[in-house]
VOPAGU-2260 file (C-alpha; in pm, 1 decimal, decimal comma):
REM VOPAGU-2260
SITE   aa  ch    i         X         Y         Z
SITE  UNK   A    0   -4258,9   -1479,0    -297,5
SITE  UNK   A    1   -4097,5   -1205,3     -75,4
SITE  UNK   A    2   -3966,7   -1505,1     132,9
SITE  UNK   A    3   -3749,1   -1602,0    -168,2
SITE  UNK   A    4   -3646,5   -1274,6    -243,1
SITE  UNK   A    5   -3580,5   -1243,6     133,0
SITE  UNK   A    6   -3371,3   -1554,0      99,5
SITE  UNK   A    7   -3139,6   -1434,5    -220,5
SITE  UNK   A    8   -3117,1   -1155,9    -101,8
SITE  UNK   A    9   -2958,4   -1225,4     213,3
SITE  UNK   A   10   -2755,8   -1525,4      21,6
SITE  UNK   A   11   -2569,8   -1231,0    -224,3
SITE  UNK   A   12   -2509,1   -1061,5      82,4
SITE  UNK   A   13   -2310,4   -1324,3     227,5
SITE  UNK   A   14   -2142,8   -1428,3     -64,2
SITE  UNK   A   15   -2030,9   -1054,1    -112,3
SITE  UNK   A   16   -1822,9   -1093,7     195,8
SITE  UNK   A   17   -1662,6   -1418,7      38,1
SITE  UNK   A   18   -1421,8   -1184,1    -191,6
SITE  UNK   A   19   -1253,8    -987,5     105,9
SITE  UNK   A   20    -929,8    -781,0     -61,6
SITE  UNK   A   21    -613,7    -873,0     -18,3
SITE  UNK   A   22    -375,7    -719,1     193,9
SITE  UNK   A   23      10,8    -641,6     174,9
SITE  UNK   A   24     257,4    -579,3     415,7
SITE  UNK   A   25     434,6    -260,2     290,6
SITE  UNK   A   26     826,2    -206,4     394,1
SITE  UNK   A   27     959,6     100,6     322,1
SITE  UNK   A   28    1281,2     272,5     403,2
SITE  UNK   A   29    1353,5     687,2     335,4
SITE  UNK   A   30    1688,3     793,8     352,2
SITE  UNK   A   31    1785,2    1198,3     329,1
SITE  UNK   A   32    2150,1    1221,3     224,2
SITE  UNK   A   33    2208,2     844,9     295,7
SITE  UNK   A   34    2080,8     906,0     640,0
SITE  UNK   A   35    1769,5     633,4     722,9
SITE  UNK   A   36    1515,8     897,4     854,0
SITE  UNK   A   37    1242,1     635,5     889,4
SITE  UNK   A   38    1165,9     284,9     809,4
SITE  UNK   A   39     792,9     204,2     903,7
SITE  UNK   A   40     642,0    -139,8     803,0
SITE  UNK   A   41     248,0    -117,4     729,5
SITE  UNK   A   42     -12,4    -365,9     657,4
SITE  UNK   A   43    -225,0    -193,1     325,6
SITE  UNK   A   44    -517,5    -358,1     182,9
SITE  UNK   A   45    -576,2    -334,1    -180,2
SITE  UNK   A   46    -633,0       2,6    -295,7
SITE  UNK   A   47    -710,2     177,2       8,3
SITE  UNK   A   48    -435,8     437,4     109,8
SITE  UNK   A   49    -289,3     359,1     443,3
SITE  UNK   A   50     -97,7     666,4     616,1
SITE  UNK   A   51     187,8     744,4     857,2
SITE  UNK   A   52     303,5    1028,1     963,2
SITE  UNK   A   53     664,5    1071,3    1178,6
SITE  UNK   A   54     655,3    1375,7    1379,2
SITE  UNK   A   55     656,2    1709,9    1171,9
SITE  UNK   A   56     865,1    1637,0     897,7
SITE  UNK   A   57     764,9    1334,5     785,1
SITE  UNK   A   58     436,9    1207,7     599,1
SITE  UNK   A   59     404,6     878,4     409,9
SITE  UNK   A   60      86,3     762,4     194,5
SITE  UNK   A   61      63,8     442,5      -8,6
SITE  UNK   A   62    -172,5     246,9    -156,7
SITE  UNK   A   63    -129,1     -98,4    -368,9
SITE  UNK   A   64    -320,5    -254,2    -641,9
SITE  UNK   A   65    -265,3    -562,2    -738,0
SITE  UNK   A   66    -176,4    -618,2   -1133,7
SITE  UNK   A   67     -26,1    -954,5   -1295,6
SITE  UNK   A   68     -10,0   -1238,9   -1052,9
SITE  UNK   A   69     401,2   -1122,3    -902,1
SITE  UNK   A   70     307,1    -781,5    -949,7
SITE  UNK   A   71     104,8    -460,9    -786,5
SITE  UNK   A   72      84,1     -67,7    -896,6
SITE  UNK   A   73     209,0     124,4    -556,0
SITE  UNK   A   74      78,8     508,8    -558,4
SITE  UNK   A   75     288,6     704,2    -306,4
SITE  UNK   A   76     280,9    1058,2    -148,4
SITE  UNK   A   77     560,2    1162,7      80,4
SITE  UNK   A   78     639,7    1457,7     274,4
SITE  UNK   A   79     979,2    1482,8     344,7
SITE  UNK   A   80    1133,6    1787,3     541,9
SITE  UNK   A   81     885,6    2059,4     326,2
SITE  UNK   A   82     937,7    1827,8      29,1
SITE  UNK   A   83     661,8    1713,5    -158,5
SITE  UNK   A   84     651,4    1428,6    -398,7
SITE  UNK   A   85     437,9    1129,2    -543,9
SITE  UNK   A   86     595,0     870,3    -715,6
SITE  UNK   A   87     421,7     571,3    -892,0
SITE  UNK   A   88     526,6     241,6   -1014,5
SITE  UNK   A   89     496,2    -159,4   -1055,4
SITE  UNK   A   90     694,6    -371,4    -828,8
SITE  UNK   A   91     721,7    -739,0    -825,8
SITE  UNK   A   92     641,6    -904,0    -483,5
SITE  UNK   A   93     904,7    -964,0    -253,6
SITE  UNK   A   94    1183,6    -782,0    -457,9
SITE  UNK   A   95    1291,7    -437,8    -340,2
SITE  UNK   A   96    1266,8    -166,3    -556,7
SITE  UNK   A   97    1404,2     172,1    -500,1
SITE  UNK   A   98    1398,7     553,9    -609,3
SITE  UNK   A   99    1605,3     881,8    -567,0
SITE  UNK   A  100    1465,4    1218,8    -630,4
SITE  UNK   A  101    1740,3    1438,7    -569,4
SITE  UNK   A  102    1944,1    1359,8    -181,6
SITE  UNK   A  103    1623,0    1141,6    -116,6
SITE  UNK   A  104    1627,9     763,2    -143,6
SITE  UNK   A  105    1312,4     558,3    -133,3
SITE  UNK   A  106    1331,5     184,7    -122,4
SITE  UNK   A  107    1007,5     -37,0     -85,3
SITE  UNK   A  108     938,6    -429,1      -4,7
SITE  UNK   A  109     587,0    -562,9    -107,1
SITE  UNK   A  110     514,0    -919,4      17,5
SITE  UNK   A  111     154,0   -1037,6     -35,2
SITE  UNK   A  112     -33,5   -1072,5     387,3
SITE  UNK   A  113    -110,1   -1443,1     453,4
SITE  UNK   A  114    -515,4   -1420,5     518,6
């Protein structure tokens, strides 16, 4: 008996590592004042937060969850010369979508990672 419970055991184990996440390459740009102040290009899996951070002024967090099949929910937190702000949104794979919050420009590329 505690062979076969041995034996399930270690087959649900396995089988848990059968349903890896996906991941998603993450383009962003940031502009201040139509200036491109950085542009970095991240590989995220889903919804774990991947960071960056360009010298002092700059700090990026995102972190994607996948919705409708073309689709993901993208949770951001930038740091932007002592500005502070956290936009959320949906965006459709492989169409860019963009913000502006005040002289700041966001603009942000999801493609699905091949595996």
């Amino acid at each position: 008996m505690n062979k076969q419970l041995g034996l399930v055991a270690g087959v649900l184990l396995a089988s848990s590592n059968c349903f890896a996440a996906d991941s998603f390459q993450v383009e962003t740009a940031v502009y201040r004042a139509n200036e491109l102040l950085a542009s970095p290009v991240m590989l995220v899996e889903e919804k774990q937060p991947a960071t960056i951070s360009i010298g002092e002024g700059f700090s990026y967090e995102v972190k994607v969850t996948p919705q409708k099949e073309n689709t993901a929910a993208v949770e951001t937190s930038i740091t932007l010369a002592g500005s502070y702000f956290t936009p959320s949104f949906i965006v459709e794979y492989g169409k860019q979508a963009s913000f502006e919050i005040g002289e700041n420009k966001v603009s942000i590329l999801i493609t699905k990672a091949k595996s």
